[in-house]
PATORSE-771804 format. One record per residue (C-alpha): residue in three letters; residue number from 1; x, y, z. Coordinates in Angstrom, 2 decimals, padded with zeros to 5 digits. Last residue first. Layout:
<sites>
{r: Ala; k: NUM; xx: X; yy: Y; zz: Z} .
...
</sites>
This chain:
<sites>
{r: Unk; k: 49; xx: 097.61; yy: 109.49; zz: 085.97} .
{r: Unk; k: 48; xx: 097.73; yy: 111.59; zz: 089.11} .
{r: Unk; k: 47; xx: 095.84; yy: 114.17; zz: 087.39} .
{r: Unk; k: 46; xx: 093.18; yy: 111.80; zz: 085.59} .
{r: Unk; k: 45; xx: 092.57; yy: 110.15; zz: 088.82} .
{r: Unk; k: 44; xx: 091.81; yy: 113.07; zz: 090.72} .
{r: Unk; k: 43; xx: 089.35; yy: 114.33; zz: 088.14} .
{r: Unk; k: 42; xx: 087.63; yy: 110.42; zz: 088.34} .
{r: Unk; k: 41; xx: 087.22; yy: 110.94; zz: 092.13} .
{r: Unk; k: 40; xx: 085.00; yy: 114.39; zz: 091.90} .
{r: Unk; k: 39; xx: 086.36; yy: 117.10; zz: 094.08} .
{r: Unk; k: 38; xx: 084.37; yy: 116.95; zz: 097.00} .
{r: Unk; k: 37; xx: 081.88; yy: 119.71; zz: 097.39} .
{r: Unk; k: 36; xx: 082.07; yy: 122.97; zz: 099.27} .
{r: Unk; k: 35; xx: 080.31; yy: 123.61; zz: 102.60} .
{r: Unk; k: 34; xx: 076.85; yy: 122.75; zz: 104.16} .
{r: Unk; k: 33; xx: 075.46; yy: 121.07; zz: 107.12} .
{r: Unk; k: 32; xx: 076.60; yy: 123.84; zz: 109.25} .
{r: Unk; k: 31; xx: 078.71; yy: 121.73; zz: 111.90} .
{r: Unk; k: 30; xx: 080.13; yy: 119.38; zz: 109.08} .
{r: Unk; k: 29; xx: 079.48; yy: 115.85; zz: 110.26} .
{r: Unk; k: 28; xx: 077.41; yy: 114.56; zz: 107.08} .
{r: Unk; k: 27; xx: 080.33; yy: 115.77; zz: 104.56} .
{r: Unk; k: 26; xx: 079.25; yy: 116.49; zz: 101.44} .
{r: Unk; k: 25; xx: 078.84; yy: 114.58; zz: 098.33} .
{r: Unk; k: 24; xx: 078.51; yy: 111.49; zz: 100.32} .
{r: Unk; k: 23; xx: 081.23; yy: 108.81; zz: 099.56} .
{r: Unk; k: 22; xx: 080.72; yy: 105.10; zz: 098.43} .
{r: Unk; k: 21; xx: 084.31; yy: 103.24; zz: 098.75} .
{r: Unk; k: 20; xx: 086.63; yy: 102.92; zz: 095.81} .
{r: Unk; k: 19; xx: 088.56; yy: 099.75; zz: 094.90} .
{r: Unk; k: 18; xx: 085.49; yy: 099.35; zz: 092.02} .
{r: Unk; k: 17; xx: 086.97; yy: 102.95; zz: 090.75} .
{r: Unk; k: 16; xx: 090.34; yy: 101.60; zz: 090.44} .
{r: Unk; k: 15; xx: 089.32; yy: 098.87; zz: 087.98} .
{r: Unk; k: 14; xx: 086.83; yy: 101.04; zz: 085.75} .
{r: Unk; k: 13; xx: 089.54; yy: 103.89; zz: 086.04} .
{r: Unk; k: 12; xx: 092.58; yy: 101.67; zz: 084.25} .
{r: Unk; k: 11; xx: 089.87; yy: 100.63; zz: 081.43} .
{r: Unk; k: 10; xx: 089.05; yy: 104.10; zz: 081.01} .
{r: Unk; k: 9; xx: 092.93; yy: 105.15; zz: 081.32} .
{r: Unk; k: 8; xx: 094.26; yy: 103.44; zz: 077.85} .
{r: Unk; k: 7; xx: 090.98; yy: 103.95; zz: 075.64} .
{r: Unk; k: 6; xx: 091.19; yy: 107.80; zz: 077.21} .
{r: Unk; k: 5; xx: 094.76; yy: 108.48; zz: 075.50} .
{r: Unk; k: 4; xx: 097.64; yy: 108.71; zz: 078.10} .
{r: Unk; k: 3; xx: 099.49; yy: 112.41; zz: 078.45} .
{r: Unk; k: 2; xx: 096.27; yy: 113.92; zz: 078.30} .
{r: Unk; k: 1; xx: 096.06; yy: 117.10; zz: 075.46} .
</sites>
C-alpha cells in the first residue's frame, strides 16, 4: 500500500513531470547501440515520494 494515496501524488507528478526534460529510451552514445532501459521517471517518483 503507497504511503500517499494516488489523488494526492497525480497532481504532484503532473507538475514535476512538466520540470522534466525529453529523454531517449536508450542512450544514443552507448558504443553497442544497445543496453538496458532507463528506469521509467514516474517509478522514481513514486519511491522518493
Amino acid at each position: 500500500m503507497p504511503v500517499l494515496p494516488s489523488r494526492l501524488s497525480d497532481p504532484l507528478w503532473d507538475q514535476f513531470a512538466a520540470l522534466l526534460p525529453d529523454r531517449p529510451v536508450y542512450a544514443p552514445t552507448h558504443p553497442l547501440g544497445c543496453h538496458r532501459r532507463r528506469i521509467d521517471d514516474r517509478i522514481v517518483f513514486n519511491k522518493l515520494v
